[in-house]
C-alpha positions in Angstrom: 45.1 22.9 47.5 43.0 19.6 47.6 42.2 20.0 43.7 41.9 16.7 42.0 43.6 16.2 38.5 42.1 14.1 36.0 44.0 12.6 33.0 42.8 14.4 29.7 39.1 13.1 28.5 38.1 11.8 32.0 35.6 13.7 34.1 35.5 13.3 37.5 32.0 12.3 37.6 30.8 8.7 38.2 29.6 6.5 35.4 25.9 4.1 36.1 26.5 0.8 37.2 25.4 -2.0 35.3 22.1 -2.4 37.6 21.2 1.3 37.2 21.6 0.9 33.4 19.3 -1.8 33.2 16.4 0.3 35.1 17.2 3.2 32.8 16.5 1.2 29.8 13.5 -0.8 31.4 11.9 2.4 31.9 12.3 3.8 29.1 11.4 1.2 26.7 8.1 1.0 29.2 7.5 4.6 28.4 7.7 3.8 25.2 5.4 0.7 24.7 2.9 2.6 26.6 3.0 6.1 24.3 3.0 3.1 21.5 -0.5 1.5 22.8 -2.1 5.1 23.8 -1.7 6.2 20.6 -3.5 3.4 18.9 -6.7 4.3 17.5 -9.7 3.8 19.1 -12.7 1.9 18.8 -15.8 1.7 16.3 -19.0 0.3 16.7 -21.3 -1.6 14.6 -19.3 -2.4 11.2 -21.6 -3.8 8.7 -21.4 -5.3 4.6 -22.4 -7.6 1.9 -19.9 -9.8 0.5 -20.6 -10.1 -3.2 -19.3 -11.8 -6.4 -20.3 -11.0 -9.4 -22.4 -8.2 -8.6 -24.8 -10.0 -6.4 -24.6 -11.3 -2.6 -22.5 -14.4 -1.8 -24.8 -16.8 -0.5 -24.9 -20.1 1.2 -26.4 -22.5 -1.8 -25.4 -25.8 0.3 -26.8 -27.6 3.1 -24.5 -26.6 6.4 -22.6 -23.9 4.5 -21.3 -20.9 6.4 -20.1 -17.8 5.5 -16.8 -16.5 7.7 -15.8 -12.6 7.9 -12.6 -12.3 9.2 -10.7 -8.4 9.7 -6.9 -8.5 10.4 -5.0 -5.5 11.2 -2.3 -4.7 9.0 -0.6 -3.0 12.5 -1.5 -5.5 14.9 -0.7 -5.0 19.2 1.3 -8.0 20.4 -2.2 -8.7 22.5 -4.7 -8.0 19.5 -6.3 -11.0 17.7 -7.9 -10.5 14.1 -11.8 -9.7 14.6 -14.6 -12.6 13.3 -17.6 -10.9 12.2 -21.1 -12.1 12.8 -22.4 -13.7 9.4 -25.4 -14.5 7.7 -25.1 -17.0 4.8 -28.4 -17.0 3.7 -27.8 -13.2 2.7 -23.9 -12.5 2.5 -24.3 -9.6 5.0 -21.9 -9.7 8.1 -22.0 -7.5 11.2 -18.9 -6.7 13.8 -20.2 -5.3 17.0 -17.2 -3.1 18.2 -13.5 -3.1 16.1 -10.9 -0.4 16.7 -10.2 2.2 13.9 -7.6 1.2 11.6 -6.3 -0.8 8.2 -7.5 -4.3 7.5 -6.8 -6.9 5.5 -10.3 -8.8 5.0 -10.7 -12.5 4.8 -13.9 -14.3 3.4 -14.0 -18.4 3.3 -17.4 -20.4 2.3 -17.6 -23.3 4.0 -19.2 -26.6 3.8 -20.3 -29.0 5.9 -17.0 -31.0 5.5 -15.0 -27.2 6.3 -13.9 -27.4 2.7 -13.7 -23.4 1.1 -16.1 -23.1 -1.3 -14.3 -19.9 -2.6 -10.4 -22.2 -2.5 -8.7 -20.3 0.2 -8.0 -17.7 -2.6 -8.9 -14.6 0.4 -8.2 -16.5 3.4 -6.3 -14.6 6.1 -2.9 -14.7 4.7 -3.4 -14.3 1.5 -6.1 -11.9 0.8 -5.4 -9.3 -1.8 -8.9 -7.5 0.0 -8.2 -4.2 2.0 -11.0 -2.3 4.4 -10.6 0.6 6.3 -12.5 1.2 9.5 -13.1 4.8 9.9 -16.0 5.6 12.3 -19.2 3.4 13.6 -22.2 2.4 11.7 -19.8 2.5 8.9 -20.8 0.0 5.9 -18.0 -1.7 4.3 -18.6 -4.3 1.5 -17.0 -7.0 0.3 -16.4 -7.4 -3.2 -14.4 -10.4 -4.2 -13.4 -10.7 -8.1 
């Protein structure tokens, strides 16, 4: 009889070491970024708008004014900047070329020659109240600010 008694509550089988552990969690917390990052949405093309105020297009009135367009994801990848859209200040319109699909918080500034915000920073990147949500390409998505 070579049967091996174990105390009560102990198994006979081995426990990981300390090594093995830490390649169990590695992988798994790499199988789980990656699920993470494949199921972000993918990408639109060709986002366009008109920021307005007032009713009417904001437009550059100033010598060396420009108009900035600025999308921030409200779930942002650890790799993903916020998106600058292509503007034209002469007619408050704004173009991205390719964006993926998802919430945004949208960020207009008007600035002069001297980089001083026409519009007082009041929907700069941090603190814009404005929300957008990108949904499919050739989608138009205006801007109005209050």
């Amino acid at each position: 009889m070579n049967e091996q008694l174990n105390p009560p509550g102990v198994s006979g089988k081995k426990s990981l070491s300390p090594i093995q552990v830490v390649v169990v969690l590695s992988a798994a917390a790499g199988i789980a970024a990656l699920t993470y990052w494949l199921a972000m949405p993918g990408s639109v093309k060709n986002i366009t708008g008109t920021v307005t105020r007032s009713g009417k297009p904001l437009v550059a009135t100033g010598e060396g004014e420009r108009l900035h367009v600025i999308f921030v994801p409200e779930v942002r990848r650890a790799d993903e900047l916020p998106t600058r859209a292509e503007c034209d200040a002469a007619s408050g319109t704004f173009r991205i070329g390719e964006i993926r699909r998802g919430k945004y918080r949208l960020a207009v500034h008007l600035f002069d020659e001297r980089h001083m915000d026409a519009l007082g920073n009041k929907f700069d990147p941090g603190n814009s109240p404005i929300r957008g949500d990108v949904a499919s390409s050739n989608q138009v998505i205006d801007i109005h600010l209050p």
